[in-house]
C-alpha positions, 0 to 999 in steps of 0.5 A: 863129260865122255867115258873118255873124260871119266877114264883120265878123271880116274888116271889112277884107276888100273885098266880093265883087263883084256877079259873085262874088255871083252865081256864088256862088249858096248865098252868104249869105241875109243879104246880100239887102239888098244890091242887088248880092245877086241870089241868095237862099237861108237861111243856108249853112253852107258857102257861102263857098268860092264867094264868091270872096274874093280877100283870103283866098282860096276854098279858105281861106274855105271851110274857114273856113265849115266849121270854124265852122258847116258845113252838109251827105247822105253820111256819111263812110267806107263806111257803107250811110248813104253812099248814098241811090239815086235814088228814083222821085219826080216830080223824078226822072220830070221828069228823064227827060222833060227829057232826051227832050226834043227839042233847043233851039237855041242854045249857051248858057243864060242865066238872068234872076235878079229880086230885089225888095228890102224897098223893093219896087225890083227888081234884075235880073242876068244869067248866060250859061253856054255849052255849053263851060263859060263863064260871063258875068254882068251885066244887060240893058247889061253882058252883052254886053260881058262877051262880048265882052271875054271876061270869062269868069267861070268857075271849078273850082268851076264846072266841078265842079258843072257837071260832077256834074250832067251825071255825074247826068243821064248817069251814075252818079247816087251818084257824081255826088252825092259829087261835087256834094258835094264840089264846093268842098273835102271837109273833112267827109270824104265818101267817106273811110275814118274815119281819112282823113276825122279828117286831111282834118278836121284839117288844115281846122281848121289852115288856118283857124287859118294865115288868121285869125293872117295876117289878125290875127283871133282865131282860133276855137276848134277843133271836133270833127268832125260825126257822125251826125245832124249831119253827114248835115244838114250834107252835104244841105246842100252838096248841096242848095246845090251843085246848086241853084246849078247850076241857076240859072246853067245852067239852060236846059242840058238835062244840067245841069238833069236832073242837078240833079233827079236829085240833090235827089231824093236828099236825104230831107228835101226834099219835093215838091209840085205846084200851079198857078202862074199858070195853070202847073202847077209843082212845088215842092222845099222844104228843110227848116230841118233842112239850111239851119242851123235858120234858114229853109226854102227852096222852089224852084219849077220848071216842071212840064213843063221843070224851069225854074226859076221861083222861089226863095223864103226862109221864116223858120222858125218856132222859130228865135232868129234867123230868116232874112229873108223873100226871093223870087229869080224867073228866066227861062231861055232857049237862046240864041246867044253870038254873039247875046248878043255882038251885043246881041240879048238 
């Protein structure tokens, strides 16, 4: 079983919301035919906690994805396969940089996410995420109402990858990785000695079966716990998702967007490249098929100079039985002032 699969099992769940799209950031790649999906990624094994399912609830959908087809870069206990120190990589100098950085003005990131969809119709969406941990979402008419109305969309698991990020850029870079790993629930027993990483396993698999019988699904066949190779792509997984979803909603926050480079330079299997982009130079981090389900590999494009990200582009991957749809996500990132926003000057 896919997320796909869950979401025609649960046919009588509602949609989530444009908003709950966007906040999800590692939601499902396959939903980008859907004009309200302005976030593009290959399929993530582990990506519905943040999907916001109010029928089923986060914490029950997260596990739910877990159970089925996790996706994941620490192994479980206190192996030395736990840590992977941060490495002296190009996104790891570019870290340094942003921080020295002189300050922006403003209070608040706001990230413009473009999609263009198959039709080549272009689908535009909006996220302010303030410096107090605010996040407001919707496009070029709506953001300013969202506001003022102070329609505040965050959430824990906002708060908790915000948080990783700014652990990373500040901190104590391994712990802050557990941390951003972990961000949605610990089901595969990060960190955990093996015993407690069997139950926090276990009692995933019974919480599952608990919403499939409430929802009168049939409920899936119990799997083993991941280990080994498996389970260190299934946690590159959660952080490469994670982290990146950090960075596209808080993108022009100086501490997340370092925290973020220092983490996916940590993830052995993602590469980075430098190039020209429009007569900009660019770097470009590139997940491989390995940590994004076997389906597609994704390279995200950054300013070379800032970090900003400028573009997220999906690849089907070439062996795969059921590739993933060619996608591309471009984005504009600025510091601004809520109460600009709030008037309307954006």
């Amino acid at each position: 079983m896919d997320e796909m699969d869950l979401m025609k099992k649960l046919s009588d769940v509602p949609s989530p919301s444009p908003e709950a799209y966007d906040r999800a950031r590692a939601v499902l790649e396959t939903a980008v035919a859907e004009p309200v999906d302005t976030v593009v990624r290959p399929k993530r094994w582990f990506s519905w906690p943040r999907a916001g399912v109010a029928a089923v609830g986060a914490a029950a959908v997260a596990a739910t994805v877990v159970m089925g087809v996790t996706g994941g870069s620490a192994p479980t206990g206190t192996s030395t396969e736990a840590a992977s120190p941060v490495v002296e990589s190009p996104l790891v100098k570019l870290a340094s940089e942003v921080k020295a950085a002189a300050a922006q003005p403003g209070d608040s990131s706001l990230v413009i996410a473009t999609k263009t969809a198959p039709d080549n119709s272009r689908h535009v969406y909006y996220t302010l995420y303030t410096d107090k941990g605010q996040i407001f979402t919707g496009d070029s008419t709506t953001l300013a109402s969202s506001v003022t109305r102070n329609d505040d969309q965050a959430t824990p698991y906002n708060a908790k990858v915000m948080a990783a990020a700014r652990e990373a850029a500040n901190g104590d870079v391994e712990k802050a990785r557990i941390a951003m790993i972990t961000a949605a629930n610990n089901a595969l027993g990060v960190g955990l000695d093996p015993a407690a990483a069997d139950k926090a396993w276990a009692d995933t698999q019974a919480e599952v079966a608990e919403t499939f019988r409430k929802l009168g699904k049939e409920v899936p066949a119990p799997r083993p716990r991941p280990t080994g190779k498996e389970l260190e792509n299934r946690i590159n997984n959660h952080l490469w998702s994670n982290a990146t979803y950090a960075l596209v909603v808080g993108a022009a926050n100086t501490e997340v967007r370092a925290g973020v480079l220092k983490l996916l330079a940590t993830i052995k299997e993602v590469t980075v490249g430098e190039t020209d982009l429009d007569g900009q130079r660019v770097l470009t981090i590139t997940a491989s098929p390995d940590i994004l389900g076997g389906n597609a590999s994704a390279v995200l494009t950054l300013n070379a100079d800032n970090g900003l990200p400028i573009r997220d582009e999906v690849f089907p991957a070439k062996d795969s039985p059921q590739p993933s749809k060619h996608a591309v996500v471009s984005y504009e990132s600025s510091r601004v002032s809520l109460a600009d926003v709030a008037a309307g000057k954006i």
